[in-house]
PDB file of N, CA, C and O in Angstrom:
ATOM      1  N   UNK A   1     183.829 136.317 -65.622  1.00  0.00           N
ATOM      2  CA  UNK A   1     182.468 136.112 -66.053  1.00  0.00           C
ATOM      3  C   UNK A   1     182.319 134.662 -66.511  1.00  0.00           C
ATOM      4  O   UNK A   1     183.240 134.213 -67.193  1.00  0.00           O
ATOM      5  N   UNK A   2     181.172 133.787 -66.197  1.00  0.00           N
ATOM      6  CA  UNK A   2     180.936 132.603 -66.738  1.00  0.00           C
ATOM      7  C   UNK A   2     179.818 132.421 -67.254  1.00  0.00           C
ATOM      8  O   UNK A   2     178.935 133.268 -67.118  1.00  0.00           O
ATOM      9  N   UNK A   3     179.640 131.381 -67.893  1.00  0.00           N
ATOM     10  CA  UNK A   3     178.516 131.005 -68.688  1.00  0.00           C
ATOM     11  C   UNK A   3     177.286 130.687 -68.296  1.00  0.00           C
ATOM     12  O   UNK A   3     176.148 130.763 -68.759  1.00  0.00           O
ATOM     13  N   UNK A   4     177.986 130.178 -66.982  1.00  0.00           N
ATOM     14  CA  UNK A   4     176.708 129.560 -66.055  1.00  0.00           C
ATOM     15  C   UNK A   4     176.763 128.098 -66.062  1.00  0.00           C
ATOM     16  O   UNK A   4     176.029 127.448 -65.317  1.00  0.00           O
ATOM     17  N   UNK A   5     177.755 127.439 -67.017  1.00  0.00           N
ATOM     18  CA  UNK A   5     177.631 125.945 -67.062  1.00  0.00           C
ATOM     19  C   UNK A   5     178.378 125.595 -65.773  1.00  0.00           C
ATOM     20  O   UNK A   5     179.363 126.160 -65.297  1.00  0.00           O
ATOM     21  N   UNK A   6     177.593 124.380 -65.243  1.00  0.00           N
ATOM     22  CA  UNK A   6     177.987 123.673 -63.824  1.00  0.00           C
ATOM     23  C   UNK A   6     179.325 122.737 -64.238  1.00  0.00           C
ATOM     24  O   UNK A   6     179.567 122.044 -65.226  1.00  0.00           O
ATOM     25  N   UNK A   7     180.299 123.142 -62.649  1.00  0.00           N
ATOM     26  CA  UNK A   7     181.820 122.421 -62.807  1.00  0.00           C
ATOM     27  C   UNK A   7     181.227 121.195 -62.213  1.00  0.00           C
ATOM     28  O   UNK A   7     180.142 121.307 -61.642  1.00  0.00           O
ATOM     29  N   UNK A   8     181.742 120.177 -62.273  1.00  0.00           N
ATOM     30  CA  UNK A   8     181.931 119.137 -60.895  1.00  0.00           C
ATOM     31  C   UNK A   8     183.346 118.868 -61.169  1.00  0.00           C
ATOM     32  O   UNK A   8     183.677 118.642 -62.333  1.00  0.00           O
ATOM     33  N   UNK A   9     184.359 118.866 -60.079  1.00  0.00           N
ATOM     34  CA  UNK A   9     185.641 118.305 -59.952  1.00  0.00           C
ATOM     35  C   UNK A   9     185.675 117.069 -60.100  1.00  0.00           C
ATOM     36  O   UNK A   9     185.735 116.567 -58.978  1.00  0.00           O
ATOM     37  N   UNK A  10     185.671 116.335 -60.848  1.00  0.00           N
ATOM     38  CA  UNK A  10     185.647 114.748 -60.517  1.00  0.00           C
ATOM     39  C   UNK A  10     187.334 114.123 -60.473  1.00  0.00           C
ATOM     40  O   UNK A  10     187.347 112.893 -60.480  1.00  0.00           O
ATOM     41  N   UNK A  11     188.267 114.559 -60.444  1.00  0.00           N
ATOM     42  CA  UNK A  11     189.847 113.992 -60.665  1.00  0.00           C
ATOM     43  C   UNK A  11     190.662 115.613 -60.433  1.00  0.00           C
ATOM     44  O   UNK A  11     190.945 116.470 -61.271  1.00  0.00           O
ATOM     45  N   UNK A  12     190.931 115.571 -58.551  1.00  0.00           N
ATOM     46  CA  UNK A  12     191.790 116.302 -58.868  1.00  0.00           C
ATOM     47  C   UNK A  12     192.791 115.817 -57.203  1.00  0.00           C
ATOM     48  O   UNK A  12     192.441 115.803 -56.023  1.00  0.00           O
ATOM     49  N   UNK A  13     194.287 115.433 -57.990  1.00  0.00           N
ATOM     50  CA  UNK A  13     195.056 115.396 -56.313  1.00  0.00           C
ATOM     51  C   UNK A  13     196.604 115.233 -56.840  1.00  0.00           C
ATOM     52  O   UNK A  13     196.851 115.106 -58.040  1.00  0.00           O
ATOM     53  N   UNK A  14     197.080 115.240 -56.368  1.00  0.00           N
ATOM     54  CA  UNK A  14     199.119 114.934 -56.879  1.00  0.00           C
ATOM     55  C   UNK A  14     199.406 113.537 -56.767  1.00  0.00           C
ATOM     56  O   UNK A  14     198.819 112.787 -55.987  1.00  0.00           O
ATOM     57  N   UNK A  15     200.575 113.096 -57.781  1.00  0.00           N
ATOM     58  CA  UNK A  15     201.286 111.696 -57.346  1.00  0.00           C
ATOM     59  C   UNK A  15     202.605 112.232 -56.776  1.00  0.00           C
ATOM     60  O   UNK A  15     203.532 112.807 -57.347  1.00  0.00           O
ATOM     61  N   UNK A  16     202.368 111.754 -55.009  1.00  0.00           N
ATOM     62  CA  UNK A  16     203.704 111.910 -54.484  1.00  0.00           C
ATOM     63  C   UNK A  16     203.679 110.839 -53.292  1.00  0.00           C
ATOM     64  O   UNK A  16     202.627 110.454 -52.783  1.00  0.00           O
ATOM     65  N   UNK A  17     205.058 110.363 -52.870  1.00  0.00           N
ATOM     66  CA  UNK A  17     204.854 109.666 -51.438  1.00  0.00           C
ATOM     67  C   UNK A  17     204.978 110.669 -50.149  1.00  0.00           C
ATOM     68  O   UNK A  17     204.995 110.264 -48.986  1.00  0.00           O
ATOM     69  N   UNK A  18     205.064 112.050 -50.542  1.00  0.00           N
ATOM     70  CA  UNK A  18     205.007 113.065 -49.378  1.00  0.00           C
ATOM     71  C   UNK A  18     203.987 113.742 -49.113  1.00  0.00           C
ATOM     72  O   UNK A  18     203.663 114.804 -49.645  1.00  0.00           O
ATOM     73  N   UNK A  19     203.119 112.844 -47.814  1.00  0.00           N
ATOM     74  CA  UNK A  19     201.628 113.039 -47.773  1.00  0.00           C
ATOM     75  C   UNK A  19     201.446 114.882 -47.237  1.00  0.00           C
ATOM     76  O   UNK A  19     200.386 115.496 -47.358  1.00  0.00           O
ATOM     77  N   UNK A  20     202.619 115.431 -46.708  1.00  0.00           N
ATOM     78  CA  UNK A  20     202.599 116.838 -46.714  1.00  0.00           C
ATOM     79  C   UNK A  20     202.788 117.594 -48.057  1.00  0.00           C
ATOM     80  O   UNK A  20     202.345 118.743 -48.072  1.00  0.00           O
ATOM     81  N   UNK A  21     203.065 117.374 -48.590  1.00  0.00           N
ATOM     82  CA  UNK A  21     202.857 117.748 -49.912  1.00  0.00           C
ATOM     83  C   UNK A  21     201.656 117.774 -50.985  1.00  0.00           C
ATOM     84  O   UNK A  21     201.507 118.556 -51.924  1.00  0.00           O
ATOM     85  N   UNK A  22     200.812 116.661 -50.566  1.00  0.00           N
ATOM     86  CA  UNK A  22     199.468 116.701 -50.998  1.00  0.00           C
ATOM     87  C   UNK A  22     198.358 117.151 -50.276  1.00  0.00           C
ATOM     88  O   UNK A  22     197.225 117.322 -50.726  1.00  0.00           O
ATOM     89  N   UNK A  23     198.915 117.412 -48.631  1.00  0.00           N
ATOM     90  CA  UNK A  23     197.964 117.903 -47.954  1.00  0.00           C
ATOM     91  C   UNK A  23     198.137 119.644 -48.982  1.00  0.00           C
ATOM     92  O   UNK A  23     197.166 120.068 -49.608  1.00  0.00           O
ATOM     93  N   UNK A  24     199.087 120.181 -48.966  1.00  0.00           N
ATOM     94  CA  UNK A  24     199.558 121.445 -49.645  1.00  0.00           C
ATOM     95  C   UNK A  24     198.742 121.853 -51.202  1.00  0.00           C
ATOM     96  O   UNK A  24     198.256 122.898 -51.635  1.00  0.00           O
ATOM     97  N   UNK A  25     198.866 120.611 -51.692  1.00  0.00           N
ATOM     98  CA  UNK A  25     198.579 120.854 -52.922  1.00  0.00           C
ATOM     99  C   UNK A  25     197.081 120.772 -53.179  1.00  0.00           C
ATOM    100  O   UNK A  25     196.432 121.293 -54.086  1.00  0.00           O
ATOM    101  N   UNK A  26     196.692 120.019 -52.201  1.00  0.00           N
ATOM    102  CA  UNK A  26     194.912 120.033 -52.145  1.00  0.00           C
ATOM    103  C   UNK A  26     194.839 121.175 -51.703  1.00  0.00           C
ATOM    104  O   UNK A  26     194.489 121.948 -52.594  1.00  0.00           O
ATOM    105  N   UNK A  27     195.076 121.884 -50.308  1.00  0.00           N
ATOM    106  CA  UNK A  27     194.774 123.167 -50.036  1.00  0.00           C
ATOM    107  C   UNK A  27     194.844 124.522 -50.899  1.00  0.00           C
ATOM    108  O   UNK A  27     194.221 125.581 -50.817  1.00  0.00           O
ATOM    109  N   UNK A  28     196.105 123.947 -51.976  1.00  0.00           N
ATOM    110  CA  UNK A  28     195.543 125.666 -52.801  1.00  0.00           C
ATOM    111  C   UNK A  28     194.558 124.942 -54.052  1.00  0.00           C
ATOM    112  O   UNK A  28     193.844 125.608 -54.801  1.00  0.00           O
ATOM    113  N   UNK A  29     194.640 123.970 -54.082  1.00  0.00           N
ATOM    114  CA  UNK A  29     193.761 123.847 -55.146  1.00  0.00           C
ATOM    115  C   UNK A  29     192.075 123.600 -54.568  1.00  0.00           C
ATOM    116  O   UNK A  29     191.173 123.498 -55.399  1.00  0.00           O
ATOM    117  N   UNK A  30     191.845 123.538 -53.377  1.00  0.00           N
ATOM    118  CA  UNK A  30     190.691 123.375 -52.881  1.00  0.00           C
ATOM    119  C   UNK A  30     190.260 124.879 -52.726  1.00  0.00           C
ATOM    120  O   UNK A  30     189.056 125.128 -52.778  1.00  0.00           O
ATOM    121  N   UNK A  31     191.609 126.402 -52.446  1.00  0.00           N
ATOM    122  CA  UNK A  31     191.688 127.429 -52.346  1.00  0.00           C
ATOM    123  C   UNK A  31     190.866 128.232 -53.336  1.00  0.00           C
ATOM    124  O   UNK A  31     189.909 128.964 -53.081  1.00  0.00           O
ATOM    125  N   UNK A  32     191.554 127.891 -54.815  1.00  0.00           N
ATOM    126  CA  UNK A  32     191.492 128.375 -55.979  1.00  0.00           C
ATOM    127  C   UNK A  32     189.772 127.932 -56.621  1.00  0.00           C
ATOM    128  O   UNK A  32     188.997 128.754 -57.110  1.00  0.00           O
ATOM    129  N   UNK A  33     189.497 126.450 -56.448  1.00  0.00           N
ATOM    130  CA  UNK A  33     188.369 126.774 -55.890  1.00  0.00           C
ATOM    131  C   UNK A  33     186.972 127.304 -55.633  1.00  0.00           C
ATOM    132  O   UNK A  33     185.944 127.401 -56.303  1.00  0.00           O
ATOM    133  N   UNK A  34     187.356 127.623 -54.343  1.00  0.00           N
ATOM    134  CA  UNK A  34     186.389 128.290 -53.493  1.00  0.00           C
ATOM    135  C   UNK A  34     186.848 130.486 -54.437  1.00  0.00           C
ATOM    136  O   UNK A  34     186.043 131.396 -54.240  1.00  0.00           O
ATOM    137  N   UNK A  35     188.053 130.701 -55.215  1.00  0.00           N
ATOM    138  CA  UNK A  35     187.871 131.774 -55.732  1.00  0.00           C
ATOM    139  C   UNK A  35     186.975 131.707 -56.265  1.00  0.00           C
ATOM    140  O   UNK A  35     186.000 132.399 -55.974  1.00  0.00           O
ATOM    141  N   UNK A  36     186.991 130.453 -57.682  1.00  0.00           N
ATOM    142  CA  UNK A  36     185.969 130.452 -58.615  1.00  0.00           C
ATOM    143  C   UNK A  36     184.308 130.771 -57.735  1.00  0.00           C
ATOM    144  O   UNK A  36     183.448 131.628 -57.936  1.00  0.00           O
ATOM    145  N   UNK A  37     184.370 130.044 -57.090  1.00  0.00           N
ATOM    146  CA  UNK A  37     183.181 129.957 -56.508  1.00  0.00           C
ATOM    147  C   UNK A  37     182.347 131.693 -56.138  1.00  0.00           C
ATOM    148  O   UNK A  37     181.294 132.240 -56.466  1.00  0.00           O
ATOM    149  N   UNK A  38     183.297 131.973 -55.467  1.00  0.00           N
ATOM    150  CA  UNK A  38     183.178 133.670 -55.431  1.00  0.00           C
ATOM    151  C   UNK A  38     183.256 134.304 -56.449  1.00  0.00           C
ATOM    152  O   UNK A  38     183.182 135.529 -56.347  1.00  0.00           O
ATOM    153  N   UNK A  39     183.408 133.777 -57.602  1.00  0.00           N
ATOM    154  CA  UNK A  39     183.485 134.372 -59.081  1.00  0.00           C
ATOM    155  C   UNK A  39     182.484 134.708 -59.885  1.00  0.00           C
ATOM    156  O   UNK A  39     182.491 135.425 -60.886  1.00  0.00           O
ATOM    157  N   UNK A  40     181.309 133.921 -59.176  1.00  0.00           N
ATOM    158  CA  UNK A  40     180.216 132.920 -59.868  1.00  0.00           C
ATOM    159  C   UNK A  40     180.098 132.058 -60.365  1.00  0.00           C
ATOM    160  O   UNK A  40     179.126 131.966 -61.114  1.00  0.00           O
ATOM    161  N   UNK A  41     181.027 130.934 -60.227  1.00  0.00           N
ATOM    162  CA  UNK A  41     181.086 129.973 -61.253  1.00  0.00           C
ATOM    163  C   UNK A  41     180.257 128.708 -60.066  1.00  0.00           C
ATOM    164  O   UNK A  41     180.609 128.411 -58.924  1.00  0.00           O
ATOM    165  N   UNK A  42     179.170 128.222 -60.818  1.00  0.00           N
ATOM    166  CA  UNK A  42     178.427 127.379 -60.636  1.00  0.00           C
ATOM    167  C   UNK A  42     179.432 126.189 -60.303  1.00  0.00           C
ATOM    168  O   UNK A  42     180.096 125.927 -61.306  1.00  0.00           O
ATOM    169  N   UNK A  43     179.719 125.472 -59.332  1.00  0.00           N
ATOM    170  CA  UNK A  43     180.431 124.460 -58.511  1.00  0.00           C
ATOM    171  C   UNK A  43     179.620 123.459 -58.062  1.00  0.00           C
ATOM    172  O   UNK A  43     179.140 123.772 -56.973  1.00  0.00           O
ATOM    173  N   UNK A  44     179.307 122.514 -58.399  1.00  0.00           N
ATOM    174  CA  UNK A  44     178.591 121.356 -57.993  1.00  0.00           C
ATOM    175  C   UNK A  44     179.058 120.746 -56.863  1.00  0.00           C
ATOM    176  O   UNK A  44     178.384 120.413 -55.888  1.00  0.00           O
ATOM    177  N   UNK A  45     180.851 120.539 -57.111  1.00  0.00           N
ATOM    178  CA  UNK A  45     181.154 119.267 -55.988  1.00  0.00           C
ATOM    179  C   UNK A  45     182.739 119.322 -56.453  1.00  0.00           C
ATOM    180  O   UNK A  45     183.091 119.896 -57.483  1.00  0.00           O
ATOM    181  N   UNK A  46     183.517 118.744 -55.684  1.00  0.00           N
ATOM    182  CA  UNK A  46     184.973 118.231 -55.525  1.00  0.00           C
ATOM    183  C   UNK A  46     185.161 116.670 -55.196  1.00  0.00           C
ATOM    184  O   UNK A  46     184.673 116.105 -54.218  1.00  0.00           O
ATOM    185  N   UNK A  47     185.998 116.046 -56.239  1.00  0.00           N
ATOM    186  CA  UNK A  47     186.560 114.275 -55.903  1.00  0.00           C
ATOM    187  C   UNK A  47     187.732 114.650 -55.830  1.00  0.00           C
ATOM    188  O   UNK A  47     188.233 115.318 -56.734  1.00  0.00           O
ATOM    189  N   UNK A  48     188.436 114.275 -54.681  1.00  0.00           N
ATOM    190  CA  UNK A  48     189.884 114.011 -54.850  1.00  0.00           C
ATOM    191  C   UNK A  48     190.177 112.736 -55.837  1.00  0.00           C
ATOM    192  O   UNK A  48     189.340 112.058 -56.432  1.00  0.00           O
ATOM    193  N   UNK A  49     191.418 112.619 -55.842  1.00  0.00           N
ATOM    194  CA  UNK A  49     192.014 111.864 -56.965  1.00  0.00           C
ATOM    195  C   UNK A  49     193.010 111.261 -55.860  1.00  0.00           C
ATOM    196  O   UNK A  49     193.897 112.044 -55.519  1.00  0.00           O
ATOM    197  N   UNK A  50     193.012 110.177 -55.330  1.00  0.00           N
ATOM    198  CA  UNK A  50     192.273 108.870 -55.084  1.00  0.00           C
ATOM    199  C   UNK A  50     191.680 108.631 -53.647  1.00  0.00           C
ATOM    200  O   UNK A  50     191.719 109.483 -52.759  1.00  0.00           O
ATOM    201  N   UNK A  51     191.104 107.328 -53.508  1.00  0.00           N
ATOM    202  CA  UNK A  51     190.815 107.362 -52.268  1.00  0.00           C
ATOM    203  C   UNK A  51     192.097 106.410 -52.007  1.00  0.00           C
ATOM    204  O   UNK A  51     193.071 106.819 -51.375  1.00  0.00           O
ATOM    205  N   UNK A  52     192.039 105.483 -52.390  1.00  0.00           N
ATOM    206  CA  UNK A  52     193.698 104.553 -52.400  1.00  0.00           C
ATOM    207  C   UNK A  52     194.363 104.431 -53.255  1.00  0.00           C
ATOM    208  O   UNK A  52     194.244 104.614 -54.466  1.00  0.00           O
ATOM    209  N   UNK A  53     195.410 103.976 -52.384  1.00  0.00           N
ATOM    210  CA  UNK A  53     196.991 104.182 -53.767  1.00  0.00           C
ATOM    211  C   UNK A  53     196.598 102.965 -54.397  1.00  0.00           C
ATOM    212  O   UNK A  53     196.181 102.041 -53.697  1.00  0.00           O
ATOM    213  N   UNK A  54     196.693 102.836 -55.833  1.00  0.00           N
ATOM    214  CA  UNK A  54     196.264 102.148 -57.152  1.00  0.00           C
ATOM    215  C   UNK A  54     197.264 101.694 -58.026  1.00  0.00           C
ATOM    216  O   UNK A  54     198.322 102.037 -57.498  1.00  0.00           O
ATOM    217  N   UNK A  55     197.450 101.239 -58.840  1.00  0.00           N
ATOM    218  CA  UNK A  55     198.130 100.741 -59.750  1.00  0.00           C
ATOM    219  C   UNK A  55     197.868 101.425 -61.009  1.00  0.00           C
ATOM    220  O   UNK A  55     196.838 101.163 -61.629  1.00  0.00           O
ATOM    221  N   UNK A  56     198.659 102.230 -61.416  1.00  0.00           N
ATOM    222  CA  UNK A  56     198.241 103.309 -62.719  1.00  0.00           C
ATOM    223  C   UNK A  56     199.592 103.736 -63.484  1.00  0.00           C
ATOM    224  O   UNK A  56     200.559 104.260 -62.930  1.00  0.00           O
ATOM    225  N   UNK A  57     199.485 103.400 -64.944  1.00  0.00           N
ATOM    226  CA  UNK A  57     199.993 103.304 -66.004  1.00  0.00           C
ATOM    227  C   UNK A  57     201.245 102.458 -65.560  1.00  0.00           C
ATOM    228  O   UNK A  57     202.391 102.892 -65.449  1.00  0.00           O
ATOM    229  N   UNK A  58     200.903 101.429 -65.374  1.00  0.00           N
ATOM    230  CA  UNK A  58     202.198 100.356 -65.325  1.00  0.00           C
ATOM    231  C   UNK A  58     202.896 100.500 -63.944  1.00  0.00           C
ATOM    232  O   UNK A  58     204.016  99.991 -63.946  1.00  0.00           O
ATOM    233  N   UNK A  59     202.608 100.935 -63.034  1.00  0.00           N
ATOM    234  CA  UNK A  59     203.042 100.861 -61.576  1.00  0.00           C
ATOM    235  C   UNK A  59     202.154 101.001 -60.630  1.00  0.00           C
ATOM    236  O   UNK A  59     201.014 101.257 -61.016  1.00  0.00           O
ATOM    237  N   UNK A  60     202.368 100.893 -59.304  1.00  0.00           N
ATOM    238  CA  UNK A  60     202.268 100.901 -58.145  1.00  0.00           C
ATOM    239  C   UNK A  60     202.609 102.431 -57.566  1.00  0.00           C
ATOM    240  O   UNK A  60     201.948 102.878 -56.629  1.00  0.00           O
ATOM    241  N   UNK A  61     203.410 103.006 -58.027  1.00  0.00           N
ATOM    242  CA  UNK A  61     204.174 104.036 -57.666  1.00  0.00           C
ATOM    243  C   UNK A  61     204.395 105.229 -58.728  1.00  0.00           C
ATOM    244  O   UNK A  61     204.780 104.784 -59.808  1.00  0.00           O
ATOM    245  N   UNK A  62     204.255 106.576 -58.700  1.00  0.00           N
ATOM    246  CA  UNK A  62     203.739 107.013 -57.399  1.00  0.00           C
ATOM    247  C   UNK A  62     202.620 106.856 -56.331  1.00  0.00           C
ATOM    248  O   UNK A  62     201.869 105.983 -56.764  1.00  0.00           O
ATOM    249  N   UNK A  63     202.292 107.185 -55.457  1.00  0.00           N
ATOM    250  CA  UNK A  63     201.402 107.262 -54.821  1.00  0.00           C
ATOM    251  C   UNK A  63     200.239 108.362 -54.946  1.00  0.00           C
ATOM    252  O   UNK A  63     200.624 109.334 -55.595  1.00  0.00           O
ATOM    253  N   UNK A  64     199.110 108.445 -54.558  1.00  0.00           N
ATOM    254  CA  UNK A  64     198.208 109.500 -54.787  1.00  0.00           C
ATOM    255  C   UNK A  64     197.152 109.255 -53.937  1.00  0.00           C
ATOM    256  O   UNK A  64     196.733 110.345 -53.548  1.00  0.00           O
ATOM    257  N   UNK A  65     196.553 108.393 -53.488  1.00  0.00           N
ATOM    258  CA  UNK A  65     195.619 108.194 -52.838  1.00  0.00           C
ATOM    259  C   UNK A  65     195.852 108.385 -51.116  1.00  0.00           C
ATOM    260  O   UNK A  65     196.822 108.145 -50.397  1.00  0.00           O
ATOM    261  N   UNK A  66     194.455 108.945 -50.828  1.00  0.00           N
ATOM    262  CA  UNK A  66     194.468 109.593 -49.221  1.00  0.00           C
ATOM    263  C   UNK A  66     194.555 108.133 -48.584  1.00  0.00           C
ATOM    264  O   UNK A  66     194.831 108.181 -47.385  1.00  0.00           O
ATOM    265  N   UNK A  67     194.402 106.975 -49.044  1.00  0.00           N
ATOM    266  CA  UNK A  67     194.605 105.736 -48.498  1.00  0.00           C
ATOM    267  C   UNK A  67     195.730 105.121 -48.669  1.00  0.00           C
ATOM    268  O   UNK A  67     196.034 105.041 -49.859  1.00  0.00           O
ATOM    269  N   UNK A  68     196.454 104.662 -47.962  1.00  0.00           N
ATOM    270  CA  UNK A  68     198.056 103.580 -48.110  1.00  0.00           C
ATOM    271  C   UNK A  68     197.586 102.353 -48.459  1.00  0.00           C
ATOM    272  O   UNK A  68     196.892 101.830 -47.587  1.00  0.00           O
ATOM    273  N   UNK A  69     197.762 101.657 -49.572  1.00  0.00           N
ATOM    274  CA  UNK A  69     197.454 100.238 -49.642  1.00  0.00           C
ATOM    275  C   UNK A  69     198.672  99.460 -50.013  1.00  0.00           C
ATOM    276  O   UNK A  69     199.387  99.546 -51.012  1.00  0.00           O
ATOM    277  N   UNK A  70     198.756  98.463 -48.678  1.00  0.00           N
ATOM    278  CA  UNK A  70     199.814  97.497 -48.437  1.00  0.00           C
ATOM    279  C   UNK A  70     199.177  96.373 -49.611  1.00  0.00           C
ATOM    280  O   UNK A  70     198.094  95.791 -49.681  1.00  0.00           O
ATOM    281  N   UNK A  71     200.415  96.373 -50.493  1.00  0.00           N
ATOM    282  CA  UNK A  71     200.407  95.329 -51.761  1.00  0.00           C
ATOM    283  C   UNK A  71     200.605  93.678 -51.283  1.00  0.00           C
ATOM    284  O   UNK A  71     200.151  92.719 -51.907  1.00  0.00           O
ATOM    285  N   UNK A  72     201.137  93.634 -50.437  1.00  0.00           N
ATOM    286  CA  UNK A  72     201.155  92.141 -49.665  1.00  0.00           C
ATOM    287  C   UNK A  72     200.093  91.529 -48.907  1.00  0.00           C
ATOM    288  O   UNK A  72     199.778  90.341 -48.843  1.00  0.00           O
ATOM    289  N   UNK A  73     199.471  92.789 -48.205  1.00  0.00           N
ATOM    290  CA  UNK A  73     198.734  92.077 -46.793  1.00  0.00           C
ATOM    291  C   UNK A  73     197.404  92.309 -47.350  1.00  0.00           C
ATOM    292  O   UNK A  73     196.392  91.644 -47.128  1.00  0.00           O
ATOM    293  N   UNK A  74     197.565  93.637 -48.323  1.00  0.00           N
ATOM    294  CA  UNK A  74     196.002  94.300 -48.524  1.00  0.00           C
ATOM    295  C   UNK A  74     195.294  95.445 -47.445  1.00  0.00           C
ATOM    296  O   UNK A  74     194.191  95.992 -47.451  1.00  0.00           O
ATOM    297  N   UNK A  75     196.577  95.542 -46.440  1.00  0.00           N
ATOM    298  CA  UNK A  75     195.849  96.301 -45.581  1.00  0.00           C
ATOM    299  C   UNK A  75     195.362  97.812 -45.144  1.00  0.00           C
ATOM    300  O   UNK A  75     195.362  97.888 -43.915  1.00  0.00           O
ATOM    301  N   UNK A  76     195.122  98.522 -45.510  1.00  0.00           N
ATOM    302  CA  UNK A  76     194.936  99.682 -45.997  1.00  0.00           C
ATOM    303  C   UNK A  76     194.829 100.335 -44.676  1.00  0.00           C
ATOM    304  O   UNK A  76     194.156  99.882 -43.750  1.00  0.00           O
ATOM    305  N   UNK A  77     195.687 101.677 -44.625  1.00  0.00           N
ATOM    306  CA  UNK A  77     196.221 102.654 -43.897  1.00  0.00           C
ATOM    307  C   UNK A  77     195.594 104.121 -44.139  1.00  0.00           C
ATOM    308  O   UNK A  77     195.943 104.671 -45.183  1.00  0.00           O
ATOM    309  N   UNK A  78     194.754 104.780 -43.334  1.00  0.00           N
ATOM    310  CA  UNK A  78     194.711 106.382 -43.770  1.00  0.00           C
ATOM    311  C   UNK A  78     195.448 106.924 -43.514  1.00  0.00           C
ATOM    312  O   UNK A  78     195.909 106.903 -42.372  1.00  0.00           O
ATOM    313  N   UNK A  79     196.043 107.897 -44.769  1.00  0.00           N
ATOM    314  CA  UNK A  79     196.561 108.971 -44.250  1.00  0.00           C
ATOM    315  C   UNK A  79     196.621 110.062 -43.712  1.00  0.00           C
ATOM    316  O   UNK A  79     195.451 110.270 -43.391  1.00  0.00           O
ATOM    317  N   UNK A  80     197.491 111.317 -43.242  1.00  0.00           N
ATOM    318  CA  UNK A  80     197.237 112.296 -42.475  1.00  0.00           C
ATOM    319  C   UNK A  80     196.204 113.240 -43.753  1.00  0.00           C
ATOM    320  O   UNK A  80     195.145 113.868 -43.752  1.00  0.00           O
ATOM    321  N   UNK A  81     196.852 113.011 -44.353  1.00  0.00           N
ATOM    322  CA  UNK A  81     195.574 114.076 -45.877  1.00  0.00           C
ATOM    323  C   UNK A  81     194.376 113.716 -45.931  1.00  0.00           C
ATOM    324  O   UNK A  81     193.569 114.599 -46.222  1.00  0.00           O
ATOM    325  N   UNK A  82     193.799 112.171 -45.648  1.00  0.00           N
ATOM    326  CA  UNK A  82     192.755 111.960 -45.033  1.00  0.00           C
ATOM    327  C   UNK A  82     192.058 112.967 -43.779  1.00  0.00           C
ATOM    328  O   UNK A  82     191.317 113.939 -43.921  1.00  0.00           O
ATOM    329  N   UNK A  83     192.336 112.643 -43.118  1.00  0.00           N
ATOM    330  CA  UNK A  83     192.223 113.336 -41.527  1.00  0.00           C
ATOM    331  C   UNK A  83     191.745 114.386 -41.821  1.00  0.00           C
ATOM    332  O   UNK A  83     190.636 114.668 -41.369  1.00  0.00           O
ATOM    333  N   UNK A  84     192.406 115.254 -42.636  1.00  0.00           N
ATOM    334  CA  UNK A  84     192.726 116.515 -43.135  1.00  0.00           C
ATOM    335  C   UNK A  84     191.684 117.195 -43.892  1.00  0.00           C
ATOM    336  O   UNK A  84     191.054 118.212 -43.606  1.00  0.00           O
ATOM    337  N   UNK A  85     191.618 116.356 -45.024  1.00  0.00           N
ATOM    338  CA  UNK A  85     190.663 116.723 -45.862  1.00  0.00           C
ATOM    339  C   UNK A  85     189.034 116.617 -45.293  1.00  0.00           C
ATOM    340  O   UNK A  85     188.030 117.241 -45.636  1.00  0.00           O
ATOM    341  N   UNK A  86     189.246 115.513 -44.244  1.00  0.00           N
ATOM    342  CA  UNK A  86     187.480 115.249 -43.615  1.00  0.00           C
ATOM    343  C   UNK A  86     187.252 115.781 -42.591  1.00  0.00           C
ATOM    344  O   UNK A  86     186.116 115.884 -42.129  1.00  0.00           O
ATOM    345  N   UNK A  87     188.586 116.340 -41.894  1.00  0.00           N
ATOM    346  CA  UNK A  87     188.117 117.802 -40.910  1.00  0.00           C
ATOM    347  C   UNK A  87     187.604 119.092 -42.155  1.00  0.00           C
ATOM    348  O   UNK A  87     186.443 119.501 -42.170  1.00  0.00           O
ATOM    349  N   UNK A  88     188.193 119.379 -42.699  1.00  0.00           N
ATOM    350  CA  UNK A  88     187.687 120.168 -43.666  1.00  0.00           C
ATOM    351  C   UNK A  88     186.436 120.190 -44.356  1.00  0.00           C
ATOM    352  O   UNK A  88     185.956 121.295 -44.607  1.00  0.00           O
ATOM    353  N   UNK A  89     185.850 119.195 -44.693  1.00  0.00           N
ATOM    354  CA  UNK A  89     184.627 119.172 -45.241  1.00  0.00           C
ATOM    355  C   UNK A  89     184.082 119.252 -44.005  1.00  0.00           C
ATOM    356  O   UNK A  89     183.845 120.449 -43.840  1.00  0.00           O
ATOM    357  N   UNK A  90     183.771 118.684 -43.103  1.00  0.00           N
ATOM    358  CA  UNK A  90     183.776 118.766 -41.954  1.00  0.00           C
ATOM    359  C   UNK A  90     182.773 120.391 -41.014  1.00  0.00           C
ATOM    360  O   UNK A  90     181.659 120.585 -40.526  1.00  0.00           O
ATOM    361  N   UNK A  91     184.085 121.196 -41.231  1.00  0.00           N
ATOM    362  CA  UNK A  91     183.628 122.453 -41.316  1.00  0.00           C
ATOM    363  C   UNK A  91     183.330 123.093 -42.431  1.00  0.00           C
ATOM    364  O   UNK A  91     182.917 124.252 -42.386  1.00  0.00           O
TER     365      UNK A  91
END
């Protein structure tokens, strides 16, 4: 039972460099979700947590973002969790 107050996801994804692993971890948590949702719980929206890999609490590393960002060149790479996630919204 809920209150009726509206969620918005604004920060949710893993720090790992194993982009299968975050494809995983978005899927049950994108899963869990779509329960609430069937629950009644008022759902506004979902942000993954990042769009590129960032510099956060004193490193570079881990990684988290659906984007690869090359620290030398600047050149930024999508990843397969990308792909992934925007076939999904997608449908």
């Amino acid at each position: 039972m809920t209150d009726g107050t509206p969620i918005l996801v604004t920060e949710n994804g893993i720090a790992t460099d194993d982009d299968e692993r975050r494809i995983a971890y978005t899927e049950q948590a994108l899963l869990g979700l779509g329960s609430a949702i069937q629950d009644g719980v008022d759902v506004r929206g979902y942000l993954h947590w990042s769009l590129l890999d960032n510099y956060e609490w004193g490193s570079w590393r881990p990684t988290f973002g659906l984007i690869a960002v090359d620290r030398e060149t600047f050149v930024r790479t999508p990843k397969p969790s990308l792909a992934w996630l925007g076939e999904l919204a997608r449908r």
